[in-house]
C-alpha positions, 0 to 999 in steps of 0.5 A, spaced: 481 598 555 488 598 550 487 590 546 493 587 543 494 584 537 500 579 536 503 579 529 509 574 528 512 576 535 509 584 534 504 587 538 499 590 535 494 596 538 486 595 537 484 588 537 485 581 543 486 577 537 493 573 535 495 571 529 500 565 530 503 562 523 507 555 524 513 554 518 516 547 516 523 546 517 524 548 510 521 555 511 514 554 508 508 556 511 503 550 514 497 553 518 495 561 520 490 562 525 487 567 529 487 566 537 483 569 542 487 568 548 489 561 548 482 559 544 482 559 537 477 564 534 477 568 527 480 564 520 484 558 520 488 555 513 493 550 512 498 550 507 501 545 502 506 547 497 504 555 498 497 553 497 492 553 502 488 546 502 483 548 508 479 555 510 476 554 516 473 559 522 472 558 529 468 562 534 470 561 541 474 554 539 468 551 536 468 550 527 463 555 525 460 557 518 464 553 512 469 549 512 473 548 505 477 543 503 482 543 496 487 538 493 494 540 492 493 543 485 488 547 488 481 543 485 476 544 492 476 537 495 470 538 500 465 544 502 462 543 509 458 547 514 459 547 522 455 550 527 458 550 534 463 544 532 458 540 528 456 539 522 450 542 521 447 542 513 449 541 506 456 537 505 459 535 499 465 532 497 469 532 491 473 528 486 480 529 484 477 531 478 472 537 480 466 532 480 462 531 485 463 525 490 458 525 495 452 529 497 449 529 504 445 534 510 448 534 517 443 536 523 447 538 530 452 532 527 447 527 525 446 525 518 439 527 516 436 528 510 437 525 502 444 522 502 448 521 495 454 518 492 457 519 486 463 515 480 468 520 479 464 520 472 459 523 474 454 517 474 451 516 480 453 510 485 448 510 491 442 514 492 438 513 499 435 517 506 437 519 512 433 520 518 436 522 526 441 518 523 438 512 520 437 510 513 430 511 511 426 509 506 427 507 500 434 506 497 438 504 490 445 502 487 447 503 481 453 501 476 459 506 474 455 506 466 449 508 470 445 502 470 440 500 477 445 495 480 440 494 487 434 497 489 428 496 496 428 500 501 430 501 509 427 502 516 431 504 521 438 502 517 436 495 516 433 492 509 425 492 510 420 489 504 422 487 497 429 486 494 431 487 486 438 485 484 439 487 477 445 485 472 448 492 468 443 490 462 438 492 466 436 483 467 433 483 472 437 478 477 435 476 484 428 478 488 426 476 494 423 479 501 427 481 507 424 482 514 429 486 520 435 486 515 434 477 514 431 473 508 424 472 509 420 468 504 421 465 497 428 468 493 429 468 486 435 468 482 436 468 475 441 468 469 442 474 465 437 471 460 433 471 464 432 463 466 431 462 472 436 459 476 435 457 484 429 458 488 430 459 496 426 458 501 427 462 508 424 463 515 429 468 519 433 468 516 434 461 516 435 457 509 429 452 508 428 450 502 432 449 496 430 448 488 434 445 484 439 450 480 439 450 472 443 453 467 442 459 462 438 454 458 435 450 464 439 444 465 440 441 472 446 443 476 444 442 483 441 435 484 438 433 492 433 432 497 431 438 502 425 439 505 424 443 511 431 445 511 434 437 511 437 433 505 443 432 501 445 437 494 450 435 489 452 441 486 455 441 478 459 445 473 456 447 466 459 442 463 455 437 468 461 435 472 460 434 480 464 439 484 460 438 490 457 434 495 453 436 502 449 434 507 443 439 510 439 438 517 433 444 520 437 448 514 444 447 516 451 444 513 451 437 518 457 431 515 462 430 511 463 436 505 466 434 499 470 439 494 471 436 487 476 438 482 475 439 474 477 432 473 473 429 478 479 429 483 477 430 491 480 437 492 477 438 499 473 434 505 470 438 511 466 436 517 460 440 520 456 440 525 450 445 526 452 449 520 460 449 523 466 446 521 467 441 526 473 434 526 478 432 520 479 436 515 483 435 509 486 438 502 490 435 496 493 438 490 492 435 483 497 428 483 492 426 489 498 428 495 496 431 501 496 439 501 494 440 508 490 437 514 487 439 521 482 439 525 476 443 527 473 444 533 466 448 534 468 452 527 475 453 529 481 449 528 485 446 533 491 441 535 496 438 530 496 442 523 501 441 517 501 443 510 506 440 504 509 442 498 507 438 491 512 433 492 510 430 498 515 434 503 512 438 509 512 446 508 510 448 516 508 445 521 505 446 529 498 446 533 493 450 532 489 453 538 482 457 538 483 457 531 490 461 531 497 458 531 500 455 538 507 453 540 513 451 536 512 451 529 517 450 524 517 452 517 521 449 510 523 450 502 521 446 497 528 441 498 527 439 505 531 445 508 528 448 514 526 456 514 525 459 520 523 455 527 519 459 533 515 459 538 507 462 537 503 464 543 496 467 541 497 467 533 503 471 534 511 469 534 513 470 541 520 469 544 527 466 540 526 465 532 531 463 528 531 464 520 536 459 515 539 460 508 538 455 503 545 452 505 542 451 512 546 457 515 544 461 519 541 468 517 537 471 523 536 471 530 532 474 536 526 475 539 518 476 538 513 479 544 506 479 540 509 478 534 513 484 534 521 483 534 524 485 541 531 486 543 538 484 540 537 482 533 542 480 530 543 477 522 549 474 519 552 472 512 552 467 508 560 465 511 557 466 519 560 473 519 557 478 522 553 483 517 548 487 522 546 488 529 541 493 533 536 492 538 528 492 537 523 496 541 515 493 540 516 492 532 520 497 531 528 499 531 530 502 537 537 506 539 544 504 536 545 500 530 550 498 526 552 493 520 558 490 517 562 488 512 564 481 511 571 482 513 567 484 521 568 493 520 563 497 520 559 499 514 554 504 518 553 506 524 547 511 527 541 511 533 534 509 531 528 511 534 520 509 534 524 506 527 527 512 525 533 513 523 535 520 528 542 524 529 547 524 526 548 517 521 555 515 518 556 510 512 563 507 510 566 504 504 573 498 503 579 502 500 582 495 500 581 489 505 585 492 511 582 498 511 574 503 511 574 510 510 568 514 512 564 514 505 558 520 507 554 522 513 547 525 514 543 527 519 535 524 520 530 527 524 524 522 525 526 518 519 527 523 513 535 527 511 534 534 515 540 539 514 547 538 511 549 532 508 557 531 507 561 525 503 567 524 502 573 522 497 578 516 501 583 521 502 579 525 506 577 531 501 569 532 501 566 529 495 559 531 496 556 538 500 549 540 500 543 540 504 536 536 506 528 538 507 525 533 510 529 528 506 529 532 500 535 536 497 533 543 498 538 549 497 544 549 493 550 542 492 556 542 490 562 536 487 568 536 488 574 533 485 579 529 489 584 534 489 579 539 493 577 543 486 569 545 484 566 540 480 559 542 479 553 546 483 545 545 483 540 549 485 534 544 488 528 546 492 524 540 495 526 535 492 526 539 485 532 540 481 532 548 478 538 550 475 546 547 475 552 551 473 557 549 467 562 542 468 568 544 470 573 536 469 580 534 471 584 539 467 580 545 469 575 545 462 568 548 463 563 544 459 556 545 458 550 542 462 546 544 458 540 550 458 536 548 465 533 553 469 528 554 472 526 546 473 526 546 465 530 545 459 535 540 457 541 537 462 548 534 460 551 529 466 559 528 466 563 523 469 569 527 473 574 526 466 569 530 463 566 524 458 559 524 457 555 520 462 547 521 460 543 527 457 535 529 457 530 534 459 527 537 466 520 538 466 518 541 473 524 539 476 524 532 474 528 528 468 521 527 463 522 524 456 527 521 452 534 519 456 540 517 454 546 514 458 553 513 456 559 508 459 565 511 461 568 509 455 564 514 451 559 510 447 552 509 449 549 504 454 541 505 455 536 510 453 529 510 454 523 514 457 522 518 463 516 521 467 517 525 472 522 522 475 521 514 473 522 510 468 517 507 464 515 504 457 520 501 453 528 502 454 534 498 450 540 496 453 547 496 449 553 493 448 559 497 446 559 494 439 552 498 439 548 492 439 543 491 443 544 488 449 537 487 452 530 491 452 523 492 455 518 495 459 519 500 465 513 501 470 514 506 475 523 505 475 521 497 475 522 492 470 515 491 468 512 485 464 517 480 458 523 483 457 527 480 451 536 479 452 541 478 447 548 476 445 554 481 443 552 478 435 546 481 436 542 473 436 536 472 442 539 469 448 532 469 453 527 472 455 524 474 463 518 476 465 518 481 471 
């Protein structure tokens, strides 16, 4: 009999296998595998970036032998054998580092054997047994440094026998008996002196007997009567201010329980029965207002629900039912104005809502089904008009969408589906109050740019051209100027900037952009009339070190650090006498921590916190 071999589309004489390769849309392989008929069988590898991060083998189907999993860069990320389809024998897992992250045996899929957990430092995490399945055995957990953390032992995945808990010195810092996974007898608990500080009682589970709590030098910080699980506690701070009052019955919260603050202030009121919440419940701020206020019932609130603002006024208020938001519920700013209205079902907004600016005007509308948006919404600027309109299927943006300007045209227009952007999308911009232009347009496929992108000059001349993969440049762009002549070229390649040609300005004059090639070297931006615009190095691709930018005029307007992209550390801001204008701390291309600002004279203006 005369196998075949199918190879990329060619039949090859010797063999029944097929090996069938899947490319992305930019053309870079995915995955290879053989193919017995319809069945996978023989080598499986996926790629990423040309880099293969799993290799696998299949017998009839099924996963058989190793199974290797890698990161990006290519560290190996997980080793695992298979047997049939199920994990059978040594598995471990990897940090990003190459250390090792876990360690555990399979049989036919089950976990048995020693089980272990490791920190990406090299310490160890967990260390226990698995039998059939079931932790078995003795068991410890361990702090990153190293130190014993918790230790005991298990029957059937339930803690059995004595518990040890220890703080990372090594003090020890709890011990007590469990019984089928429940608390079992007497439980001590100390300070990390070593002083005690709490015995409990249990009897399954359930809590019997308290003794007072002490501090770390023996003074009193609980004081009460409980005995056989009934008696009253009053719990205190270090510095022997109360901050608790509570009332047990057969080992049970039972009363009122009451919260204090620091100043001795009622913080909170609860109501248990049984161990529940159950009746009026009440929280205030500081200045003795009310915060918010409700009603338990069986553990869960239920009916009129409000909470307030400092200043006395309402937040938001409705009903509870169940324990989740029902009906009407309104919602409120500091000042009074209302935010938002709607109804909720089961915890969820349903049916017609409507959101408020601050001046009262309305900013949102449409419709919620199980807390998801659904159908016609529609959102307006702050003067009424119109700014955008689309529908909603389940949550999530479905078929055609546009917003507006103010003056009521287009701003963009394009079909969503399942919440992505999808075809063919089209962006406006004002030439003057009477009139748009259409600015770019670009093509998505399930959310990301794919294929040509295009924008344009007022006039109608193209401005921009180049090409998308899966939402990252990729190919070759070009700039134009408005009178039609080339400008500049880039090569990119997902995402990655590789070289650009010479600046060509207004006048025909060609100016360096510097030495890029190859995703690295220095690179020199130009505004259209040939003026520098910003100058920096590329390292793989990505703006990495010192940047500067510059104004149209011609002098400098920032500089500062980049990292593979981004901004961060420190960057300053100037004015064009040369001073500084602002300056402060990027993390991640956002302004991050204090942030000083100055006047034209140099002199501190303000300071921001971001």
């Amino acid at each position: 009999m005369l196998c075949v071999l199918e190879l990329n589309g060619q039949k090859l004489a010797g063999t029944s296998l097929s090996l069938k390769q899947h490319f992305d849309a930019c053309g870079e392989l995915e995955s290879k595998a053989y193919y017995q008929d319809t069945v996978l069988h023989g080598v499986y590898k996926e790629f990423l970036n040309g880099q293969a991060i799993v290799k696998a083998t299949f017998n009839e189907g099924w996963e058989e032998g190793e199974w290797l999993e890698y990161y990006p860069d290519g560290t190996l990320k997980m080793e695992a054998c298979f047997h049939k389809g199920k994990a059978h024998g040594e598995w471990k897992e990897y940090h990003p580092s190459g250390s090792l992250a876990l360690q555990l045996y399979y049989t036919q899929g089950i976990e048995n054997g020693p089980f272990a957990r490791y920190y990406a430092n090299g310490n160890k995490q967990i260390e226990a047994y698995y039998l059939m399945g079931e932790f078995e055995g003795h068991f410890a957990v361990y702090y990153e440094d190293g130190s014993l953390n918790r230790k005991g032992r298990f029957e059937d995945s339930r803690e059995n026998g004595f518990i040890e808990e220890f703080y990372p010195g090594g003090q020890l810092k709890a011990r007590g008996k469990m019984r089928e996974g429940e608390q079992q007898g007497a439980w001590d608990f100390y300070h990390a002196n070593g002083q005690l500080k709490q015995r409990e009682s249990w009897q399954q589970g359930l809590l019997i007997g308290l003794s007072p709590v002490y501090d770390s030098v023996g003074g009193i910080l609980d004081k009460g009567t409980f005995e056989q699980g009934t008696g009253s506690r009053k719990v205190y701070d270090t510095t022997g201010k109360l901050t608790v009052i509570c009332h047990y019955v057969q080992g049970e919260l039972n009363g009122e329980y009451r919260y204090y603050s620091p100043e001795g202030k009622v913080e909170a009121i609860y109501h248990y029965k049984n161990g529940v919440e159950e009746g009026a419940y009440i929280q205030y701020f500081e200045n003795k207002k009310i915060k918010e206020k409700g009603y338990y019932r069986q553990g869960e609130l239920e009916g009129s629900f409000i909470t307030y603002f400092p200043n006395g006024k309402v937040e938001s208020k409705g009903t509870y039912q169940g324990g989740k938001p029902e009906g009407y519920w309104e919602y409120y700013d500091e000042s009074g104005q209302k935010q938002m209205e709607g109804e909720v079902r089961n915890g969820a907004k349903y049916g017609s809502w409507h959101f408020y600016y601050e001046n009262g005007k309305l900013e949102r509308k449409g419709n919620f089904e199980k807390g998801k948006e659904q159908g016609v919404w529609e959102s307006y600027y702050p003067n009424g008009a119109l700014e955008e309109r689309g529908e909603y299927a389940a949550g999530e943006e479905q078929g055609q969408w546009r917003s507006y300007f103010p003056d009521g045209q287009v701003a963009s227009e394009g079909e969503f589906v399942q919440g992505k952007e999808t075809g063919w999308w089209k962006y406006y911009q004002v030439v003057d109050s009477k009139r748009t232009y259409l600015y770019n347009q670009i093509y998505f496929e399930e959310g990301l740019e794919e294929g040509e992108f295009t924008a344009f000059y007022e006039n109608g001349k193209v401005s921009t051209l180049g090409t998308y993969c899966k939402g990252e440049e990729n190919g070759l762009w070009r700039y134009y100027h408005k009178n039609g002549s080339l400008m500049q070229e880039e090569n990119w390649k997902k995402g990655l900037l590789l070289s650009v040609s010479g600046f060509t300005d207004q006048k025909g004059n060609v100016l360096s952009s510097g030495s890029l090639e190859e995703g690295v070297g220095y690179r020199v931006n130009y505004f259209q009339d040939g003026t520098k615009s910003a100058e920096g190095y590329y390292v793989e691709g990505r703006p990495q070190g010192e940047w500067k930018y510059y104004h149209e005029k011609g002098y400098l307007e920032a500089k500062g650090k980049m990292e593979k992209g981004e901004r961060v550390d420190m960057w300053e801001l100037y004015y064009k006498n040369g001073n500084v204008q602002a300056k402060g701390k990027y993390l991640m291309d956002e302004m991050d921590g204090k942030w000083q600002f100055f006047k034209k004279s140099g002199k501190l203006d303000h300071e921001e916190v971001f």
